[in-house]
TORLUMKE-825270 format. One line per field, with one value per atom (N, C-alpha, C, O, CB): residue in one letter; z, y, x. Coordinates in steps of 0.2 Angstrom, whole numbers. Atoms other than C-alpha are relative to their C-alpha. Glycine has a CB too. Layout:
r = A  ...
zz = Z  ...
yy = Y  ...
xx = X  ...
END
This chain:
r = X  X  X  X  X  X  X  X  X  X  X  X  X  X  X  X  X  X  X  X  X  X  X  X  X  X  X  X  X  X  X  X  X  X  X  X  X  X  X  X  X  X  X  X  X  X  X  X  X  X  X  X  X  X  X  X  X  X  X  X  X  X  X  X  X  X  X  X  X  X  X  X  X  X  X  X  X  X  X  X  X  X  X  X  X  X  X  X  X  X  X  X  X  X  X  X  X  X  X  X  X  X  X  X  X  X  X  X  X  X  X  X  X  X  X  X  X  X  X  X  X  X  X  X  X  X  X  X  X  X  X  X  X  X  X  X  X  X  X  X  X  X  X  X  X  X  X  X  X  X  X  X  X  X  X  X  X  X  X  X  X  X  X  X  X  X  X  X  X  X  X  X  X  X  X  X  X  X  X  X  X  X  X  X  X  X  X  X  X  X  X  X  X  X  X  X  X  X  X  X  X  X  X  X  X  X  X  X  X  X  X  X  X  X  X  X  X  X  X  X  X  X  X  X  X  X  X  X  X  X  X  X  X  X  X  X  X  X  X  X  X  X  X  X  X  X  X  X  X  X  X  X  X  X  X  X  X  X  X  X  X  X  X  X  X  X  X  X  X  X  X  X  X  X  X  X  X  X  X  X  X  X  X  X  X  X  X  X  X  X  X  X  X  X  X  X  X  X  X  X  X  X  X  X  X  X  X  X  X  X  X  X  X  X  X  X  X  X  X  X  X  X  X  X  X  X  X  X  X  X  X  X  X  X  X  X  X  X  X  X  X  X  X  X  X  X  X  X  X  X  X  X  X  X  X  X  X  X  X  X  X  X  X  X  X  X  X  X  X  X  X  X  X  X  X  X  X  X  X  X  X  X  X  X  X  X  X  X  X  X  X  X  X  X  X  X  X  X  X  X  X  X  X  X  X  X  X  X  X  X  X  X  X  X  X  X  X  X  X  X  X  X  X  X  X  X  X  X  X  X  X  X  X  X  X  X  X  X  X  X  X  X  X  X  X  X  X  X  X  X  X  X  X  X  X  X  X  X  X  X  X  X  X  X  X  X  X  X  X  X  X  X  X  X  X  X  X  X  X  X  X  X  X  X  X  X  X  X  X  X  X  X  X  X  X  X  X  X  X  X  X  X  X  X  X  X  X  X  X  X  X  X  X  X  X  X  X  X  X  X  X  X  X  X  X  X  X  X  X  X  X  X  X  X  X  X  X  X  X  X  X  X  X  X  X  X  X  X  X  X  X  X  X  X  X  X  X  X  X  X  X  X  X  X  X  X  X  X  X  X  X  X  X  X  X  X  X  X  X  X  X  X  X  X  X  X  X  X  X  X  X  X  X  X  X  X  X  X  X  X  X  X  X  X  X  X  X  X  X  X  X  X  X  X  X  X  X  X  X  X  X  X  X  X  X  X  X  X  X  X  X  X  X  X  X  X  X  X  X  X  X  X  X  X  X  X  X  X  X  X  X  X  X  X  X  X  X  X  X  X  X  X  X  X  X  X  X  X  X  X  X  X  X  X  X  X  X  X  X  X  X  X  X  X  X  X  X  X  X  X  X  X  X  X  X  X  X  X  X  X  X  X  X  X  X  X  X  X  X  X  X  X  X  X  X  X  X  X  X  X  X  X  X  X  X  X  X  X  X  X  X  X  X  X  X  X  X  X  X  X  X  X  X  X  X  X  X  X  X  X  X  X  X  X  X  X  X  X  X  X  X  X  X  X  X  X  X  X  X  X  X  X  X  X  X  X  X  X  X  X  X  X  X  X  X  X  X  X  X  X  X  X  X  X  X  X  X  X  X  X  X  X  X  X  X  X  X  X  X  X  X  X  X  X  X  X  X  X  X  X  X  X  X  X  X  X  X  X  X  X  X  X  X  X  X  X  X  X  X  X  X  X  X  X  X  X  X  X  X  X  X  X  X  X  X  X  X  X  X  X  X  X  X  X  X  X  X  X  X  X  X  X  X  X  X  X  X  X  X  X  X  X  X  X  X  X  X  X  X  X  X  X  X  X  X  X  X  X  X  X  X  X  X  X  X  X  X  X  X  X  X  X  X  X  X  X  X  X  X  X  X  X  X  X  X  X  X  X  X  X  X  X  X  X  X  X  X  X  X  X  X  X  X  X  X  X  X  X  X  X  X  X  X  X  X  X  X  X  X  X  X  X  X  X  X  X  X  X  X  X  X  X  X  X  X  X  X  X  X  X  X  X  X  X  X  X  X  X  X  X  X  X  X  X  X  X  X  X  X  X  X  X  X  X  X  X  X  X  X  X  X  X  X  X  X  X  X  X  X  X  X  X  X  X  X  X  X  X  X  X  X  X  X  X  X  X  X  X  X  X  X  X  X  X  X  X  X  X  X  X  X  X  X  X  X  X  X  X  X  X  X  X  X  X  X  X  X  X  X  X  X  X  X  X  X  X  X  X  X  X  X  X  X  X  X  X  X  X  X  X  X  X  X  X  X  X  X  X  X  X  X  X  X  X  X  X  X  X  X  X  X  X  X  X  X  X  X  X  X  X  X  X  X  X  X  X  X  X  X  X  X  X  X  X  X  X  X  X  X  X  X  X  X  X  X  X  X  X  X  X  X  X  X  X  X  X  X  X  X  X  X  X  X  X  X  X  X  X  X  X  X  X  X  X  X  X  X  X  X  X  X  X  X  X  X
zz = 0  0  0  -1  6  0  1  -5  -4  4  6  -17  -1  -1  -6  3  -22  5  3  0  -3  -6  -2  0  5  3  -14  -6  -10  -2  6  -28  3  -1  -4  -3  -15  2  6  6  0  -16  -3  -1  -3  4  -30  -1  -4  -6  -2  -25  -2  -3  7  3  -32  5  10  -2  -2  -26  1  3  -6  -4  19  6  6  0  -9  38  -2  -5  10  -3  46  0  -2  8  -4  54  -7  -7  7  8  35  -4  -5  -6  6  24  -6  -5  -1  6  7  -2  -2  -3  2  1  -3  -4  -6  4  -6  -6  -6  -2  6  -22  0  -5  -2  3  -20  5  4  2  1  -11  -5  -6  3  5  -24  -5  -8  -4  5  -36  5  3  -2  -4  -24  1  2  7  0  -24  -9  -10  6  7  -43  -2  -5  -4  0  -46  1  -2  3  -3  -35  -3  -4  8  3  -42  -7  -9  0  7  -61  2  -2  -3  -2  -53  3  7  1  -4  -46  -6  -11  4  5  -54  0  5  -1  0  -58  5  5  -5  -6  -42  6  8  5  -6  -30  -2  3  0  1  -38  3  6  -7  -4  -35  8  12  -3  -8  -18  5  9  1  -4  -15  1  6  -4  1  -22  4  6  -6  -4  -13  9  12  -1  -4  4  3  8  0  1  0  -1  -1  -5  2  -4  -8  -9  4  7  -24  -3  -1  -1  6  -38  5  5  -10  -3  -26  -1  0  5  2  -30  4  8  -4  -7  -19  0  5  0  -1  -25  6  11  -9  -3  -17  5  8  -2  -6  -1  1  5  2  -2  0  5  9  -5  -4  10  8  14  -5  -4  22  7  12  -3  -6  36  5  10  -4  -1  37  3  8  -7  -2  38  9  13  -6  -6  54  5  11  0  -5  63  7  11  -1  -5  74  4  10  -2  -4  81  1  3  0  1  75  6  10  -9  1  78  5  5  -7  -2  89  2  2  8  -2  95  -8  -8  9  4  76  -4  -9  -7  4  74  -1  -5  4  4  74  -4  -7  4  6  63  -7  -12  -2  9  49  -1  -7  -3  -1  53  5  8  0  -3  61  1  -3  -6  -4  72  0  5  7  3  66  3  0  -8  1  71  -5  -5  2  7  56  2  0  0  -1  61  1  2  4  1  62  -7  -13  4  5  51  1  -3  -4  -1  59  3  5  4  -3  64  6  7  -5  -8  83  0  0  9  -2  86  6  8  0  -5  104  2  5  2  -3  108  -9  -9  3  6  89  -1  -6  -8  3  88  6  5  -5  -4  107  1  1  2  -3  111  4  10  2  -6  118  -3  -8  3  3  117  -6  -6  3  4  102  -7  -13  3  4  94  -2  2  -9  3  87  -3  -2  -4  9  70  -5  -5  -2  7  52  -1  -5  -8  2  51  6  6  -3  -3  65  -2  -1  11  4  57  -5  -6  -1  6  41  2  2  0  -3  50  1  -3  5  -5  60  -5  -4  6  4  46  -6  -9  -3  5  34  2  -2  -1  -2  46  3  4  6  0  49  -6  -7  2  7  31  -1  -3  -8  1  30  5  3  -3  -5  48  4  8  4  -3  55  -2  -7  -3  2  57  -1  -6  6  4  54  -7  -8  7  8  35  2  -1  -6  -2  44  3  0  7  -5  54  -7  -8  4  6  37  -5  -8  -2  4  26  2  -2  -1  -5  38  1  3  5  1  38  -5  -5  2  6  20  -2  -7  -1  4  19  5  2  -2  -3  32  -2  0  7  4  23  -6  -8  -2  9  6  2  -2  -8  -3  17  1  -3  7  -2  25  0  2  4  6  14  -2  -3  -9  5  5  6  4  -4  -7  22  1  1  6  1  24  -3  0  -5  5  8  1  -2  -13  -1  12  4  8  4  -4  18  4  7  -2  -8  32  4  10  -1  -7  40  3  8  -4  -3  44  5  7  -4  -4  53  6  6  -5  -6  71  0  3  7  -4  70  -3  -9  -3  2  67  -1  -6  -5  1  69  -8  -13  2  10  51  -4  -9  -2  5  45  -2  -8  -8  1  47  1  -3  3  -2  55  -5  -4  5  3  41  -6  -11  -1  6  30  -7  -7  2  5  12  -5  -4  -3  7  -5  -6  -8  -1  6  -20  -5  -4  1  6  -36  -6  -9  0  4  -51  -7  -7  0  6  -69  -5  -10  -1  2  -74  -5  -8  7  8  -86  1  -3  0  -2  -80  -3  -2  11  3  -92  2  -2  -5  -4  -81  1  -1  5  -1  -76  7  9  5  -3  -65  8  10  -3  -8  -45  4  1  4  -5  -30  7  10  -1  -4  -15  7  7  -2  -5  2  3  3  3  -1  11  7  6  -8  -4  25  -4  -8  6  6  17  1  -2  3  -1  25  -5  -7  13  3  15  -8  -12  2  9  -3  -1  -7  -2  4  -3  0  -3  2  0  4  -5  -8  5  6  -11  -3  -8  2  4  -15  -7  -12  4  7  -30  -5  -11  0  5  -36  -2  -7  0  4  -37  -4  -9  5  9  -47  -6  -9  2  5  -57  -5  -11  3  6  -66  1  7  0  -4  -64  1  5  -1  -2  -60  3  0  -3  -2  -49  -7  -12  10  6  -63  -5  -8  -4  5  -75  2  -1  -2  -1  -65  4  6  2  0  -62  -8  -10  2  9  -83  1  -3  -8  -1  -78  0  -4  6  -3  -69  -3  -5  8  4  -78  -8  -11  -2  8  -95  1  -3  -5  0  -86  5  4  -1  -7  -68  0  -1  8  -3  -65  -6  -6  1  6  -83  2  -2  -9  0  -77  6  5  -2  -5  -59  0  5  7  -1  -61  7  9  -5  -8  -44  5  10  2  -5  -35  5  11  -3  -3  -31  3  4  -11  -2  -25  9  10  -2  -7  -6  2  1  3  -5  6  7  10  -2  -6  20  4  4  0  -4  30  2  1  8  -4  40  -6  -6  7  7  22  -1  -1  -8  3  16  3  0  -3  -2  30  -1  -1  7  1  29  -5  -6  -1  7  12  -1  -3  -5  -2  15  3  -1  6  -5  29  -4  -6  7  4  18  -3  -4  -4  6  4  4  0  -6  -3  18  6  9  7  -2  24  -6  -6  1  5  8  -2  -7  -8  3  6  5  2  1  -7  23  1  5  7  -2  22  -8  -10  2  4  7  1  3  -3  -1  7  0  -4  -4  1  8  1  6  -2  0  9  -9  -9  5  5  -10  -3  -4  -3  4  -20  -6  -6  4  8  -39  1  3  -8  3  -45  -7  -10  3
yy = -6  0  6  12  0  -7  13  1  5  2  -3  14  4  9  -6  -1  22  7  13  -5  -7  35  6  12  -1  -7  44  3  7  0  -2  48  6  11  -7  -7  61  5  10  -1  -4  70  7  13  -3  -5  80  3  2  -2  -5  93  8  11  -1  -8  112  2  -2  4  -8  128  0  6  7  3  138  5  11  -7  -5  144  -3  -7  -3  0  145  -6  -9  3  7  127  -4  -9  -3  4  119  1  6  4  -1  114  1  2  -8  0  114  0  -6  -3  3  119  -7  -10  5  7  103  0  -4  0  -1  109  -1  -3  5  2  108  -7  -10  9  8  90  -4  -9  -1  5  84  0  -5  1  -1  91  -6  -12  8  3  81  -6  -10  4  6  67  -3  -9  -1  0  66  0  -6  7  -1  69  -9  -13  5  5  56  -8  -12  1  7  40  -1  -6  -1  0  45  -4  -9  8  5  36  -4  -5  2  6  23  -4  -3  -3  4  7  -5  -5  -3  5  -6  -4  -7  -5  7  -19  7  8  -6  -5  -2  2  2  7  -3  6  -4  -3  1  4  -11  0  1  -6  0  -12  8  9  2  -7  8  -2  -3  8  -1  3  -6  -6  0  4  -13  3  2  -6  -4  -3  5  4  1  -5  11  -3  1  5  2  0  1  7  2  -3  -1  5  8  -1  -8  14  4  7  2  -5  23  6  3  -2  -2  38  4  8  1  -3  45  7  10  0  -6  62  1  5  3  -1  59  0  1  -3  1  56  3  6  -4  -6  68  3  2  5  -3  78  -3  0  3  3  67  1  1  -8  0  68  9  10  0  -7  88  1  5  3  2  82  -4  -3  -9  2  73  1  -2  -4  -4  83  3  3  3  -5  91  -2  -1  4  4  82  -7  -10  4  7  66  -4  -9  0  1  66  4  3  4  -6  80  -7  -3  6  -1  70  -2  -6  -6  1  71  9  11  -7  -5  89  3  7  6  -4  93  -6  -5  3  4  78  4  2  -7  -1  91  3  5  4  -3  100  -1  -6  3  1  103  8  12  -4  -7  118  3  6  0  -2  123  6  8  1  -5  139  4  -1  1  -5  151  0  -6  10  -1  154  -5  -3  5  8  135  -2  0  -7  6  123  -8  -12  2  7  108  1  6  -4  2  98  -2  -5  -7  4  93  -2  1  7  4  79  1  3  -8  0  80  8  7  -2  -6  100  1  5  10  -3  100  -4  -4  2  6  83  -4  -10  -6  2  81  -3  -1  4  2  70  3  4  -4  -3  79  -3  -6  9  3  76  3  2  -1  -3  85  -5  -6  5  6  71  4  9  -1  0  73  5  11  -6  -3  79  -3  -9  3  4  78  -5  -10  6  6  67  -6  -13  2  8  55  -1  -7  -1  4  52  -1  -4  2  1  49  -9  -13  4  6  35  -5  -10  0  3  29  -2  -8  6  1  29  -6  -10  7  5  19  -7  -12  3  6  6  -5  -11  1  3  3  -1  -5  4  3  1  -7  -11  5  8  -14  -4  -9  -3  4  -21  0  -4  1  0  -17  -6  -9  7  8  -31  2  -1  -6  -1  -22  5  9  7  -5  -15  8  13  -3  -9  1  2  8  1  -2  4  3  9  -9  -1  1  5  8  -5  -4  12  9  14  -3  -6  26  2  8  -1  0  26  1  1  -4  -1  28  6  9  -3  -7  42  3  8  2  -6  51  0  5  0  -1  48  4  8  -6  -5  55  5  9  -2  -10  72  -1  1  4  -5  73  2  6  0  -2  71  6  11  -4  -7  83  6  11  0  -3  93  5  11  -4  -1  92  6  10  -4  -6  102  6  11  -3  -7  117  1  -3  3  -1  126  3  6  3  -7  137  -6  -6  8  6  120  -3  -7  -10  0  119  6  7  -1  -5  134  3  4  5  1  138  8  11  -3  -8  158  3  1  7  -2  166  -4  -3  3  3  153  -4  -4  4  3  144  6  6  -5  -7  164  0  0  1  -2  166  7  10  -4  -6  181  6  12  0  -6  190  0  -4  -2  -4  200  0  4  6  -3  200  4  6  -5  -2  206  -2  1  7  4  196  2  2  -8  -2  203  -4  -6  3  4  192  4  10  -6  -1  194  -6  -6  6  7  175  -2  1  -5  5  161  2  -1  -9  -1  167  9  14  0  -3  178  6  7  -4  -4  192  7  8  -4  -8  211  -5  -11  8  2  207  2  7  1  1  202  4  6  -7  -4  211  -3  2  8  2  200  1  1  -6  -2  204  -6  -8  7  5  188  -2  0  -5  3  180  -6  -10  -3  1  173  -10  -15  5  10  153  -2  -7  -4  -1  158  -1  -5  5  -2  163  -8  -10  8  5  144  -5  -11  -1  6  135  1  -4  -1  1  140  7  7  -2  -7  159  -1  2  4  -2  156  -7  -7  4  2  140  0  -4  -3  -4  148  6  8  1  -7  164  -2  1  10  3  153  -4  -3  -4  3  140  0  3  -9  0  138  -5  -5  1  7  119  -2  -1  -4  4  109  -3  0  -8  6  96  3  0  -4  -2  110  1  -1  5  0  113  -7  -6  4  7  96  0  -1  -7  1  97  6  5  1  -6  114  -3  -1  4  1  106  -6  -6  -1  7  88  3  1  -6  -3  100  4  5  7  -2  109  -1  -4  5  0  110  -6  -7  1  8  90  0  -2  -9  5  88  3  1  0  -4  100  -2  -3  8  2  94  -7  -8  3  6  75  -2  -8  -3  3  75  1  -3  5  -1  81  -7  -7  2  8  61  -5  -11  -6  3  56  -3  -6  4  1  53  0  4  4  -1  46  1  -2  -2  0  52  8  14  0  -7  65  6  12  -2  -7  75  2  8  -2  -6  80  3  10  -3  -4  84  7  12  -4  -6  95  6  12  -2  -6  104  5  11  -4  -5  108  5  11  -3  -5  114  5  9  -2  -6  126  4  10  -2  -6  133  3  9  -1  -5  137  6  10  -5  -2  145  8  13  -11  -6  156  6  12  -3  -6  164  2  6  -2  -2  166  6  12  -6  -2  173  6  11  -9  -7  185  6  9  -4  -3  193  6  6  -2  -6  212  3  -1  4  -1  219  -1  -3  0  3  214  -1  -4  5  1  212  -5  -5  6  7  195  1  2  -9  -1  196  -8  -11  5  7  178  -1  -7  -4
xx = 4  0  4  2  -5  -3  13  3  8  5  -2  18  -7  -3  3  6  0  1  1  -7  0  3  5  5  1  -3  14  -2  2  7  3  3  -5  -7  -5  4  -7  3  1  -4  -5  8  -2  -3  5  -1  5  -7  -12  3  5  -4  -1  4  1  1  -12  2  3  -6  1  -10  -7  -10  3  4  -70  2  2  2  -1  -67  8  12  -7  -10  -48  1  6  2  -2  -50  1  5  -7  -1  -51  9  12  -6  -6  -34  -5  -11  5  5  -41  -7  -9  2  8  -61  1  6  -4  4  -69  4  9  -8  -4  -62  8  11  -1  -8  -44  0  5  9  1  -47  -1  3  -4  2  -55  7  10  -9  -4  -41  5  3  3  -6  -27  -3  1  2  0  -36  -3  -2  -4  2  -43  8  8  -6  -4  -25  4  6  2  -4  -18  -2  3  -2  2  -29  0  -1  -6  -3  -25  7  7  3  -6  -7  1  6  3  1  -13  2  1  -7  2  -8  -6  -10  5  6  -22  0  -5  -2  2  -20  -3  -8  11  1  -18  -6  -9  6  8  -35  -6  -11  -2  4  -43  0  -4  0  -2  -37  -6  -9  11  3  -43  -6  -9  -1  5  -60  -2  -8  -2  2  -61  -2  -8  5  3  -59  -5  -8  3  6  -69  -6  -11  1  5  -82  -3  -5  -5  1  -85  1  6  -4  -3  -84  -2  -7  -5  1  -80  6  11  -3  -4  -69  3  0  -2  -4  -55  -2  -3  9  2  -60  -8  -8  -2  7  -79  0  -5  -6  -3  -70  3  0  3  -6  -57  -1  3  1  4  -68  -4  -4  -6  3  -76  4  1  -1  -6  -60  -3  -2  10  1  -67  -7  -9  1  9  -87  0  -5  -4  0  -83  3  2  0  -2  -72  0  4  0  4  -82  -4  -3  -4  4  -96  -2  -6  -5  -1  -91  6  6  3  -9  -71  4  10  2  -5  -67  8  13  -5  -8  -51  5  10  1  -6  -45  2  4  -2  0  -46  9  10  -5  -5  -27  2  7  6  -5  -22  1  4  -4  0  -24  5  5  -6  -4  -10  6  6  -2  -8  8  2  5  6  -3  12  6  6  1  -8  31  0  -5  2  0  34  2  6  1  0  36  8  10  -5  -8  55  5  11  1  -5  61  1  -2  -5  -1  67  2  4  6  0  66  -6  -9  5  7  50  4  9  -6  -3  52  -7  -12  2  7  38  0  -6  -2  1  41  -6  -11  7  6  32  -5  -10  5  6  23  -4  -8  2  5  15  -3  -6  6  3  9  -9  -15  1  6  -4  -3  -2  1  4  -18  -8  -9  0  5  -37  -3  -9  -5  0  -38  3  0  3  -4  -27  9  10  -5  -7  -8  1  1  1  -2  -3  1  3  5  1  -4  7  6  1  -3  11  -1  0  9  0  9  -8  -9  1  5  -8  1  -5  -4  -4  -1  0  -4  9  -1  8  -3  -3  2  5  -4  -6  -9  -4  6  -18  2  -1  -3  -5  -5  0  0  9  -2  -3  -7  -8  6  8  -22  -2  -6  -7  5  -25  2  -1  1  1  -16  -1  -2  4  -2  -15  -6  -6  5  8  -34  -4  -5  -3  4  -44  -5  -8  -3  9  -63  3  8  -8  1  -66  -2  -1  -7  4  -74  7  9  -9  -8  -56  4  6  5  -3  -47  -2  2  1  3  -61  0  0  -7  -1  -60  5  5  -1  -6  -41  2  9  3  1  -41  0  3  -3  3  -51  5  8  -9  -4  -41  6  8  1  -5  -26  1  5  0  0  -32  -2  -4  -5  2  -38  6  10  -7  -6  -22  7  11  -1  -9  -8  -1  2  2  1  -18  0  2  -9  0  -19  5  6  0  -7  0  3  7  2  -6  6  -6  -3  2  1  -6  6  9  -9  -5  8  -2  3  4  3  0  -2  -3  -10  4  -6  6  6  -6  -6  12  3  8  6  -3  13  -3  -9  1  3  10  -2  -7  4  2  11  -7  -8  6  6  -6  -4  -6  0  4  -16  1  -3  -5  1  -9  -1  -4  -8  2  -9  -6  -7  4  6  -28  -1  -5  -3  -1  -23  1  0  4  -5  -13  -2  -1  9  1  -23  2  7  1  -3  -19  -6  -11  4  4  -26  1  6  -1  -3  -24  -4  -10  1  0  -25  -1  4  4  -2  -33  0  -1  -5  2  -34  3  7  2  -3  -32  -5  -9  2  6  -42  -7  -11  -1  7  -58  0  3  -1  1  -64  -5  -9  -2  2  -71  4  10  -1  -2  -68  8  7  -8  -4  -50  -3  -6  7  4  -56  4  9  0  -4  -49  -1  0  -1  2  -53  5  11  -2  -3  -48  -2  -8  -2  2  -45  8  14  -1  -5  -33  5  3  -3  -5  -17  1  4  10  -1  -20  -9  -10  -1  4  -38  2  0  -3  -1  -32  4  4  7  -4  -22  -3  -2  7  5  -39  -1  0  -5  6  -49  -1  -5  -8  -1  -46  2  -1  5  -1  -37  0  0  7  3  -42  -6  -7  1  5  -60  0  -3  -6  -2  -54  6  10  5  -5  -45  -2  0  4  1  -53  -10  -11  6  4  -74  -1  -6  -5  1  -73  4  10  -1  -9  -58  -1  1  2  -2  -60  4  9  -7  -4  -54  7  12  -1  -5  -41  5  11  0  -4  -34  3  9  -6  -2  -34  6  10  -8  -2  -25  8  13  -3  -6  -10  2  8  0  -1  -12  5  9  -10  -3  -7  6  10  -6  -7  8  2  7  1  -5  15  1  7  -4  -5  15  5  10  -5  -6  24  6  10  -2  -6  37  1  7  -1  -3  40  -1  -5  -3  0  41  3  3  1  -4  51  -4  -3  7  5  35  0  -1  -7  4  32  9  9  -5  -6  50  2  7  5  -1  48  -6  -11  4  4  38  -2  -6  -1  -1  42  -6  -4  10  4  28  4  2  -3  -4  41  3  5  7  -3  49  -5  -6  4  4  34  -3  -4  -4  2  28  6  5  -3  -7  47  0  1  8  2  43  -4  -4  -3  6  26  4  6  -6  -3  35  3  1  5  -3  47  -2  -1  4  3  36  -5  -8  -4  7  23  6  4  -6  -5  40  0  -2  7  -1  45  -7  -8  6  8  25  1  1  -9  3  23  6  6  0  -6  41  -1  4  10  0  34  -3  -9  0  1  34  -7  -11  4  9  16  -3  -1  -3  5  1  -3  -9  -4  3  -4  4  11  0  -4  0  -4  -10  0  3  -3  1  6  4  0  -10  -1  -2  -6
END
């Protein structure tokens, strides 16, 4: 089962407490099952229960959160501070009743899917998997200052494929990377899966080379620094 998990790697660009709207889930995971091979898809679909499709799950880890789930609400994320460069599990990945973090659920959900004796254990470990890889690479769900930069005001500037007068939305900077700019961007995720499938991935084929959580959240962080130390408040998309 861990060759196929690195297919939820490759990932795009709601309220605060959300990684990615629905929409850039589903892209990260419509993405991710294009690169499955045929035993790994049957296996997804056998878990999930029939044609069932990782995109139509993606979301589900986010549905039950709350008054389902409460002790998986930090799995979606990892508290770094903004001015580190290492992950420390020991003060960022504490167990409390809240739950952990996104990479010891990683772990933890990887090793239920094959070693869990009930199908509901393993179908359920699944789908929290394919939310929260995807979770992961938001870069603000690595970062502890500002609440994940819910706090830090920006204003982002479109005038992109969307055939419209250009937008001007005033939005918090962990907002513009849930779903800010891939709703002024394309009108459907599905287009923009064809968006990224026609250029980003063919140009980063290294995206998919590890599978290790703690790189991936480091990556996230870095990229969620030089976002987060940039002059201004205004980001052109």
């Amino acid at each position: 089962m861990r060759r196929w998990i690195v297919a939820l790697v490759m990932t795009t660009a709601w309220s605060p407490a959300y990684a990615w709207g629905p929409e850039g889930h589903a892209i990260v995971a419509e993405i991710a099952q294009r690169r499955l091979s045929a035993t790994a898809l049957a296996e997804v679909k056998r878990i999930l229960g029939g044609e069932v499709s990782m995109a139509s799950v993606a979301s589900w880890a986010d549905d039950v959160r709350y008054a389902q789930h409460p002790e998986s609400y930090n799995w979606h994320f990892v508290d770094i501070p903004l001015a580190d460069d290492k992950y420390d599990p020991v003060s960022e990945c504490a167990a409390n009743s809240g739950g952990d973090c996104a990479v010891a659920e990683i772990d933890r959900a990887e090793h239920e899917i094959t070693c869990a004796a009930e199908p509901g254990t393993r179908r359920d470990s699944l789908r929290y998997l394919i939310h929260i890889v995807g979770d992961l690479h938001q870069p603000f769900h690595t970062v502890a200052d500002n609440t994940g930069e819910n706090t830090l005001t920006v204003t982002v500037k479109f005038g992109g494929l969307i055939k419209s007068p250009p937008k001007v939305p005033a939005d918090n900077l962990h907002a513009v990377w849930d779903s800010t700019i891939i709703k002024q961007t394309t009108y459907a995720w599905g287009s923009y899966v064809d968006r990224l499938e026609g250029d980003w991935l063919l140009k980063h084929p290294e995206a998919s080379q590890t599978l290790d959580p703690t790189a991936w959240a480091l990556e996230a962080h870095t990229l969620a620094q030089e976002m987060a130390r940039r002059p201004g408040r205004r980001i052109t998309a």
